[in-house]
C-alpha positions as CSV (number, residue, x, y, z in Angstrom):
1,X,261.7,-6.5,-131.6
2,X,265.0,-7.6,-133.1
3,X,264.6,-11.6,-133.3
4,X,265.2,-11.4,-137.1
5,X,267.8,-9.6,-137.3
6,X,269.3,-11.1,-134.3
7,X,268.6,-14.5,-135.7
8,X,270.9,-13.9,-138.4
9,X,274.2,-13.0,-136.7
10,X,273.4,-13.6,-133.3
11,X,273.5,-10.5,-130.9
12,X,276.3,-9.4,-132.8
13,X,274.7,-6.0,-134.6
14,X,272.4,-5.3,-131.3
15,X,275.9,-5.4,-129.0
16,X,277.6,-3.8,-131.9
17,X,275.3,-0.6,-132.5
18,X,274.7,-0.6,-128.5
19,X,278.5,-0.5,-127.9
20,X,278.7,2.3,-130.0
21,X,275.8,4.3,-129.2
22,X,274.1,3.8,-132.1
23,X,270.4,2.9,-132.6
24,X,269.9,-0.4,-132.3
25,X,266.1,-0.2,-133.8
26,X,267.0,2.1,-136.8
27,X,270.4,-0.4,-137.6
28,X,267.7,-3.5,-137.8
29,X,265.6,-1.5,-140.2
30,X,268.4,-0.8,-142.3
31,X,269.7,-4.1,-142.6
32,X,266.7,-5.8,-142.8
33,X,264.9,-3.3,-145.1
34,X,268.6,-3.6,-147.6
35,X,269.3,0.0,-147.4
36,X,272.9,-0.9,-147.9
37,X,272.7,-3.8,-149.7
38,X,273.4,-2.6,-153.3
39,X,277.0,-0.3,-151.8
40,X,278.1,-3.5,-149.8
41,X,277.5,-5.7,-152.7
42,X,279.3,-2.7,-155.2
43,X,282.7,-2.0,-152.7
44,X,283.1,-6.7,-152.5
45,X,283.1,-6.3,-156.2
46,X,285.7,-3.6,-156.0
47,X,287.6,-5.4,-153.3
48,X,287.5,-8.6,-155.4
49,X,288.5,-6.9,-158.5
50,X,292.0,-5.1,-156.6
51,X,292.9,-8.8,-155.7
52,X,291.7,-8.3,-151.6
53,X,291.5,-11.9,-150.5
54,X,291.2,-11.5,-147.2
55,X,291.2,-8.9,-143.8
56,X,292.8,-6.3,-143.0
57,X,293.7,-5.4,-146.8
58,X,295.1,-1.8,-147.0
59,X,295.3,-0.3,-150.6
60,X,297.5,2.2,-151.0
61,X,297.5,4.4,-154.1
62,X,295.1,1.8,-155.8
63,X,298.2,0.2,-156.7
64,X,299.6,-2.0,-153.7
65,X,297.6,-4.3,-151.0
66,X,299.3,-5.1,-147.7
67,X,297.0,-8.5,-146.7
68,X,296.5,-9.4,-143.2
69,X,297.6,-8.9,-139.8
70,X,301.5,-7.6,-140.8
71,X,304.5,-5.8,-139.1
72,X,305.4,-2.2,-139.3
73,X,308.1,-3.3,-141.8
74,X,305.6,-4.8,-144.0
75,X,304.6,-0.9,-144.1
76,X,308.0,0.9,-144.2
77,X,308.8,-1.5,-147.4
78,X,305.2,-1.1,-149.4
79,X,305.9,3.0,-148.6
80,X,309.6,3.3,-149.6
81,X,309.0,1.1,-152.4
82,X,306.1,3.4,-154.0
83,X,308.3,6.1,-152.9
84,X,311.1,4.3,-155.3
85,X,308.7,4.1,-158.1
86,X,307.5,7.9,-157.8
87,X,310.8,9.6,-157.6
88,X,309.6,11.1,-154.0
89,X,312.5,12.4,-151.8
90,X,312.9,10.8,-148.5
């Protein structure tokens, strides 16, 4: 029976792991048992710590975050510029 775990989210994790072929049952267990409690908790402190403020954040090289939805330049520019700061050849 999933009506906790349901209850929480809605029928989002149940759709979720279905979607994906994943087992439903086992997924509630883990979430409701906290199996991944302590990494989740551990990678938000990191994300906080690196200055993510919201999704998608890519970090590239530790050193720059691209945050939110952006376009290809957004990309081309964070690249070229760590390429700038490395000395790498184009």
């Amino acid at each position: 029976m999933r009506m906790d775990w349901t209850s929480v989210n809605g029928a989002c994790y149940v759709s979720a792991a279905e979607e994906v072929n994943l087992n439903a049952d086992e997924m509630q267990s883990d979430v409701e048992s906290g199996k991944y409690t302590a990494n989740v908790a551990e990678q938000v402190q990191q994300a906080y710590q690196i200055g993510v403020s919201g999704v998608p954040t890519y970090v590239i090289n530790d050193r720059y975050a691209i945050v939110g939805a952006q376009p290809y330049e957004a990309f081309r520019n964070a690249l070229l510029h760590i390429m700038k700061d490395s000395d790498v050849a184009l």
